[in-house]
C-alpha positions in Angstrom: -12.7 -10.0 -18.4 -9.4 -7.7 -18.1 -9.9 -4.5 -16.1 -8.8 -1.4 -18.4 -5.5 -0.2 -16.4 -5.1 3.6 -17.6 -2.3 6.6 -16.8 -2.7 6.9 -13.3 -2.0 10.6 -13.7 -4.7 11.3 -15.7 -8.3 12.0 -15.3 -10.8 9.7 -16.3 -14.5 10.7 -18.1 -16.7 11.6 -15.1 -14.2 13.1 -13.7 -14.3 16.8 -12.0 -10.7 18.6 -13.1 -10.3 22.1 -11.0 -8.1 24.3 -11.4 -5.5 23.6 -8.8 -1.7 24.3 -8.3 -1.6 22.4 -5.0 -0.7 18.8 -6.3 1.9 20.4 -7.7 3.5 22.4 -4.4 3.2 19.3 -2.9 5.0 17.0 -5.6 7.9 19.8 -5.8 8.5 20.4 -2.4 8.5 16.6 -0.7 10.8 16.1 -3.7 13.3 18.3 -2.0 12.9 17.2 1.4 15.4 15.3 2.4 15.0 14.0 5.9 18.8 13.0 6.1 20.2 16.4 6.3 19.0 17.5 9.5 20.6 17.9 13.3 20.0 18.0 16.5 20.4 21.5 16.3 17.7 21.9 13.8 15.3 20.1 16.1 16.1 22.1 19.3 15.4 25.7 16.7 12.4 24.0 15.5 10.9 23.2 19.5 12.3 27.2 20.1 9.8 29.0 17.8 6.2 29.9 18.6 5.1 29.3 14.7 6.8 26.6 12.7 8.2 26.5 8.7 8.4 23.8 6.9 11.8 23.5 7.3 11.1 23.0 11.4 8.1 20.7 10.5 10.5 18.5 8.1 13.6 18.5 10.8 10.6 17.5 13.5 10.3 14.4 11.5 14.1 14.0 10.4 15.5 10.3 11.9 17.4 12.3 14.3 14.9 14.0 16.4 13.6 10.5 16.8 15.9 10.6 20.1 14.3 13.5 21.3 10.4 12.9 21.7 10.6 13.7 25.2 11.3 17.5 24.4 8.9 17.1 21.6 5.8 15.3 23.6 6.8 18.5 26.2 5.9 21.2 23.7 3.0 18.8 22.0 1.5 18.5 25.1 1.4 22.2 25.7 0.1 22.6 22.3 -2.9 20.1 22.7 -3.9 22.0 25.8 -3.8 25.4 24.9 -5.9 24.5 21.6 -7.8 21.5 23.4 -8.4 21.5 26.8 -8.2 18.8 28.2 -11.2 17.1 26.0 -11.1 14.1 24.0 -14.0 13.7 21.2 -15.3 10.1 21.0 -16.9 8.0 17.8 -17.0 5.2 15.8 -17.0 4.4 12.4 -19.9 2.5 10.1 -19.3 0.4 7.3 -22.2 0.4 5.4 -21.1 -1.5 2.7 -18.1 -3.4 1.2 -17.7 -3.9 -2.6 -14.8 -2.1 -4.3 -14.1 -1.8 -7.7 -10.4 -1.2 -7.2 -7.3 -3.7 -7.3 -5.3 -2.5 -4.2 -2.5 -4.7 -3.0 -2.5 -3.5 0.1 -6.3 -3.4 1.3 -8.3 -6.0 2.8 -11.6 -4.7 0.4 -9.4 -5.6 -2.7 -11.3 -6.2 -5.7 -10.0 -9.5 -5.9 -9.4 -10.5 -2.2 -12.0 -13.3 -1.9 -14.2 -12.0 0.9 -17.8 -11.8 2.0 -19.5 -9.0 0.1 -22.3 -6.9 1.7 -24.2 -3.9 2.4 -26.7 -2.2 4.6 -30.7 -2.2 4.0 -32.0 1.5 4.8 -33.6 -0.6 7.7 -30.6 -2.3 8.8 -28.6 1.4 8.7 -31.1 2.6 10.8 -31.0 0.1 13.1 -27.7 0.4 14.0 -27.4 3.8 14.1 -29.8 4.2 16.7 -27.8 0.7 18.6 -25.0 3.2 18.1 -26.7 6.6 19.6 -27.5 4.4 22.8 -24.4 4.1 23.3 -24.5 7.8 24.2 -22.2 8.7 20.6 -23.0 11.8 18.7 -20.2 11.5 15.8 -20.3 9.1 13.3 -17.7 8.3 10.4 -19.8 6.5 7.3 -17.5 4.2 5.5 -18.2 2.5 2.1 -15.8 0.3 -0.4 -15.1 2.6 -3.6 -17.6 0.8 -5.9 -20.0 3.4 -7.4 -22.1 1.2 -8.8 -23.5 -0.9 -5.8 -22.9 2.0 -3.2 -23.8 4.9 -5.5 -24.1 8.6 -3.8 -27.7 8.6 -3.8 -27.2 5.3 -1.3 -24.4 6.9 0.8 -27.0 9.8 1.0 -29.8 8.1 2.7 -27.7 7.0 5.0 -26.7 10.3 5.6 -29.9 11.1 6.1 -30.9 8.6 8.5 -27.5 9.2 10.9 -28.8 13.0 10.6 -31.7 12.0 13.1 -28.9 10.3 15.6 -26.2 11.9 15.2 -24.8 15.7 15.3 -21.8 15.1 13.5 -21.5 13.1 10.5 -18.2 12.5 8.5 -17.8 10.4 5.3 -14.9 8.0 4.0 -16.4 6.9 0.6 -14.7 6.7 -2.7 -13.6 10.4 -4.2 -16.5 12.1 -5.3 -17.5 15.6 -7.8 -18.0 18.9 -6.5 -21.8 18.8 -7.0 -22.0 14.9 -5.1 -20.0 16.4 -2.2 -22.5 19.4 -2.2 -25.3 17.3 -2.2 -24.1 15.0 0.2 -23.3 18.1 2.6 -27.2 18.9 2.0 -28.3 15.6 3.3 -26.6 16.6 6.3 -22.5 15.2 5.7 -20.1 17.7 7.6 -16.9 16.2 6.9 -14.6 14.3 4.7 -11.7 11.9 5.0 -10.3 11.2 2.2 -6.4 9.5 2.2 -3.8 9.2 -0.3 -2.4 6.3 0.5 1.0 7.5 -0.3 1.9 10.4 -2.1 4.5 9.2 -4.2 3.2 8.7 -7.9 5.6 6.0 -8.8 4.7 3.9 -5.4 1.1 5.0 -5.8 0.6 3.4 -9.6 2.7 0.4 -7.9 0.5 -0.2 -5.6 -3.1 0.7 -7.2 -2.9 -1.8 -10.7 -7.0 -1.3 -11.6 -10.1 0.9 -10.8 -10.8 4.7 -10.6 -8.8 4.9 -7.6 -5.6 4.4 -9.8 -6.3 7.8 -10.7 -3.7 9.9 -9.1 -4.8 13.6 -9.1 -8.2 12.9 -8.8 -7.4 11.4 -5.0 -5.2 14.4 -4.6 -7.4 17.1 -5.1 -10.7 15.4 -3.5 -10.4 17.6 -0.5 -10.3 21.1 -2.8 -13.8 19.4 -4.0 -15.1 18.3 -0.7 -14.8 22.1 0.5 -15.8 23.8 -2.5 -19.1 21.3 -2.1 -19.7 23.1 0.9 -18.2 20.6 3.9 -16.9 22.0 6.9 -13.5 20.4 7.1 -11.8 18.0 5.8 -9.2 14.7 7.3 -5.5 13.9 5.8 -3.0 11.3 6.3 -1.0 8.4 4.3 -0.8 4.5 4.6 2.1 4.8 6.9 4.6 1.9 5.6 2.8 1.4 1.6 6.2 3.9 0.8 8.7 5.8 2.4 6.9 6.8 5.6 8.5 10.7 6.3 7.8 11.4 3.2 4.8 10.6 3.2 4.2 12.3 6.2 6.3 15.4 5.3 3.6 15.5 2.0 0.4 15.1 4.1 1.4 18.1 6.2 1.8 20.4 3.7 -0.9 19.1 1.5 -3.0 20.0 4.9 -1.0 23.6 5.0 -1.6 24.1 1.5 -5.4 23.5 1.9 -5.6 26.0 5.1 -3.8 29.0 3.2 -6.4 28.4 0.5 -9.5 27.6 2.7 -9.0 29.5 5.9 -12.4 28.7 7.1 -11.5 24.6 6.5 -11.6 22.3 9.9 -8.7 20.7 9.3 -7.7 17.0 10.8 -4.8 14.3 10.1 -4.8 10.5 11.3 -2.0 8.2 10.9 -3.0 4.6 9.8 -0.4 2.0 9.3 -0.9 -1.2 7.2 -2.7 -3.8 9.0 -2.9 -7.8 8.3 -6.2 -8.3 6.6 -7.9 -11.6 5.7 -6.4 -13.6 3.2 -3.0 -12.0 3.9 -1.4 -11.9 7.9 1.9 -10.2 6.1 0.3 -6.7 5.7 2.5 -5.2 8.2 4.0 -1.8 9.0 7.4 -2.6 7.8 9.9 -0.2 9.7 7.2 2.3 10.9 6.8 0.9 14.6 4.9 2.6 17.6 8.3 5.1 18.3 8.0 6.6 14.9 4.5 7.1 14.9 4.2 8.7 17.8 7.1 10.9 16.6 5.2 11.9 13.6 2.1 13.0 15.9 3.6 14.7 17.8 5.8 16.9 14.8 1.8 17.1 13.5 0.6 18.6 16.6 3.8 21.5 16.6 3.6 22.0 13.4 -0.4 22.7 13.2 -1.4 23.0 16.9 -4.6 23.3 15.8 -5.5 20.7 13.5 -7.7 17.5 15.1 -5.8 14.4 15.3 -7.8 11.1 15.3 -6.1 7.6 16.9 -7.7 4.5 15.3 -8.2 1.0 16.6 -5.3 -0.1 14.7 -3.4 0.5 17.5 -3.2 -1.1 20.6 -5.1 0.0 23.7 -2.1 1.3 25.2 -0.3 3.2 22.6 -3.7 4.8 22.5 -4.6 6.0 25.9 -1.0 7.7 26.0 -1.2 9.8 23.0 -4.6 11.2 24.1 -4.3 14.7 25.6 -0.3 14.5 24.4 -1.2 15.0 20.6 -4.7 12.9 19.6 -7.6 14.9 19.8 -10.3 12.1 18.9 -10.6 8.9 19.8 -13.0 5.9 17.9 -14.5 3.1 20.2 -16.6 0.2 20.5 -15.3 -0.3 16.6 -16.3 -2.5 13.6 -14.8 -2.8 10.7 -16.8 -5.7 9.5 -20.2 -3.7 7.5 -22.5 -3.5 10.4 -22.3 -5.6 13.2 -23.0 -2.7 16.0 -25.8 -4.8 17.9 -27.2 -7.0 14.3 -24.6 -9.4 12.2 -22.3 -8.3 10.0 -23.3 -8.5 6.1 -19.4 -8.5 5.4 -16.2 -9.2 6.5 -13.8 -7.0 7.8 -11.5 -4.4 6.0 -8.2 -5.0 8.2 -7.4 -5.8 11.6 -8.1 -4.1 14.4 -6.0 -3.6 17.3 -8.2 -2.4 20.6 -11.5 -3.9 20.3 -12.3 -1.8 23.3 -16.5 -0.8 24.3 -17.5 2.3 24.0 -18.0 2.6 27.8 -14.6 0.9 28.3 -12.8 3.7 26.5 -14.4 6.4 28.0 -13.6 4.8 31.5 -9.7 4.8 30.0 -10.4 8.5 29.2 -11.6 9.2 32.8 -9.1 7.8 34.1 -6.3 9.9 32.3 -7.8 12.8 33.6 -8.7 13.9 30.2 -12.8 15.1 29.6 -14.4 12.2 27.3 -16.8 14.2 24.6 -19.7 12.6 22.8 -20.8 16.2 20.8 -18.0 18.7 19.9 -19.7 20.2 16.9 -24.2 21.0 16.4 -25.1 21.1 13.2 -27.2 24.3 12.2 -29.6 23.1 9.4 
C-alpha cells in the first residue's frame, strides 16, 4: 500500500500549531549567512569580546577560522571551566523500542530498512534499568522509533515511570509530541527533551524525509516551544552533521537554541553534534566532508558563543576524539552504550539504529575521565516531585 507523501511544510490533523515566529527568524537569518565572507580578522574580534553576536558565532564557524582552533579551544576551555568546573556528567541512552513509521534515507530505523523489529516488556524495561543503576548511572536518555502506534505516549510513559525509581534524571528522544503529551510525560517524571532537526534546510529536509509524520517540517521545528510550554526543564538541539550543508546547519541550530533562550529564559539549554553513521543494510552512510577537525571546530564556536549551554559527545565518535573534547567544550559524556533496543545485561529485541564508534564500559569511561583530571558525575540534577 502507497504511503500518503504530503507538503512537508504543512501541519497534519493531530497536530499542535502554536503561535510561533521562531521558524521563521531562523529560516531568514541562516539564509543570509554566508560563511564565505569572513576573515581572519573577524575570528580574532569574535575570540576579543566577552559576549558574542551572531555575526561572531557565524565567523567562529566560517572555513577560515578552521586554521585557528588552537586560539579557539584556548577561550573554549576557559569558558567550559568558568561555567563547568571541571565535571563531566555521565549516561547512557535506552532504546526501548524500534518501529518507525517514517521513510528516512539516512537512518538505520528506516521504515523500509529490513531490520529486526522490537520493543521492551514493562518487565524487561525494568530490568535493565535497574542493570543500568548498578552501574552506579543516575541519567538516563529514553529512545524510541517514531511510530505512534506500537510505542504510543502512554507506553513511553510507563517507562518513564519505571526509570523514575532509578534514575534522577530522565530525558526523552521519541518522535515529536503535543503540548499536553509532553506535559503528561513531564508528570510521569520526564525532565528533558532532545529533539533534532536533522537539517534545517526545507528543500534538503523534504529530500531526505519521502513518507511519515516526520516529513512534517514545522512540526519538528517547533517541538522544543511544545516540550517547554508542557512543562520540561530544558531542552537538546543539533543537526545530522553531513545530511546538508553542515555550517549551515550548525549556524541554524545555534540560533534556533538562542531564539528559544530569549523566549524561555528559565530553559536548560543543550546542543550535541551527531554525524551520519553507516547503519545496517548500508556501510556508505558517512559524514561526507564533515571530518573530526570540523567538528570539533563547531563545538568549540558552540561553547563561545553559549558558554553556558550543555554539550553532549556521543559514541559515534571514537574513544579518542572523545576524551579530548571533555573539559575543552563537552559537558556530558554517554557510556557503556547500546543502540540495539535493550541489550544492557538481557538480549536485544532489535537491531541497532547506526554504528557506534566507542563501545567503551561504563567504568572504563569514567577511568578515561579520571585520568584527564576532569570530576566524572553520575547525578547533576534531583528531581523535586
Amino acid at each position: 500500500m502507497a504511503r500518503k507523501v504530503f507538503n512537508h511544510m504543512e501541519y497534519q490533523e493531530g497536530m499542535d500549531v502554536i503561535e510561533s515566529d521562531i521558524m521563521d527568524n531562523i529560516l531568514n537569518l541562516t539564509s543570509k549567512y554566508d560563511y564565505n565572507t569572513y576573515t581572519k580578522d573577524d575570528v580574532l574580534k569574535a575570540l576579543s569580546k566577552d559576549i558574542l553576536t551572531l555575526e561572531d558565532f557565524g565567523a567562529l564557524l566560517s572555513p577560515v577560522a578552521t586554521n585557528m582552533l588552537e586560539l579557539m579551544a584556548q577561550r573554549s576551555k576557559k569558558e567550559t571551566a568558568k561555567h563547568f568546573g571541571n565535571t563531566v556528567t555521565m549516561f547512557t541512552p535506552l532504546y526501548i523500542a524500534n518501529y518507525c513509521e517514517n521513510e528516512c534515507v539516512y537512518c538505520g530505523l528506516n521504515c523500509k530498512n529490513r531490520i529486526k523489529r522490537g520493543m521492551l516488556s514493562l518487565e524487561q524495561i525494568d530490568i535493565e534499568m535497574k542493570n543500568i543503576a548498578d552501574t552506579g548511572l543516575r541519567d538516563i536518555l529514553l529512545l524510541t522509533g517514531e511510530c505512534r502506534h506500537m510505542s504510543d505516549v502512554e507506553y513511553i510513559g510507563e517507562a518513564v515511570k519505571i526509570a523514575k525509581k532509578y534514575f534522577t534524571s530522565i530525558s526523552i528522544e521519541v518522535y515529536p509530541l503535543n503540548i499536553d503529551e509532553y506535559k503528561y510525560l513531564q508528570e510521569c517524571g520526564a525532565d528533558f527533551v532532545c529533539v533534532y532537526q536533522e537539517t534545517y534546510d526545507p528543500i534538503r529536509y523534504e529530500q531526505v524525509h519521502l513518507s511519515g509524520f516526520k516529513r512534517c517540517y514545522p512540526y519538528r521545528v517547533n517541538a522544543h516551544e511544545r516540550a517547554l510550554l508542557g512543562g520540561m526543564r530544558g531542552v537538546s538541539f543539533g543537526a545530522l552533521l553531513g545530511l546538508s550543508d553542515f555550517r549551515k546547519d550548525a549556524f541554524s541550530a545555534g540560533v534556533h537554541a538562542m531564539l528559544i533562550q530569549k523566549k524561555y529564559p528559565h530553559a536548560e539549554i543543550s546542543f550535541s553534534f551527531p554525524r551520519l553513521r553507516p547503519y545496517k543494510n548500508n556501510a556508505e552512510n558517512n559524514s561526507n566532508d564533515v571530518h573530526e577537525k570540523q567538528l570539533l571546530q563547531i563545538m568549540l564556536a558552540y561553547r563561545i558563543f553559549m558558554p553556558y549551554a550543555g554539550i553532549t559527545i556521543s559514541t559515534r565518535e571514537r574513544d579518542g576524539f572523545r576524551d579530548n573534547v571533555i573539559g575543552l567544550c563537552a559537558t556530558k559524556i554517554s557510556a557503556g552504550v547500546k543502540v540495539s533496543v535493550g541489550g544492557h545485561g538481557e538480549e536485544a529485541q532489535g537491531d541497532e539504529q547506526f554504528e557506534i564508534s566507542d563501545p567503551r564500559s561504563v567504568d572504563e569511561v569514567y577511568n578515561s575521565v579520571l585520568n584527564h583530571g576532569l570530576q566524572p558525575v553520575f547525578t547533576d540534577y534531583i528531581r523535586t516531585n
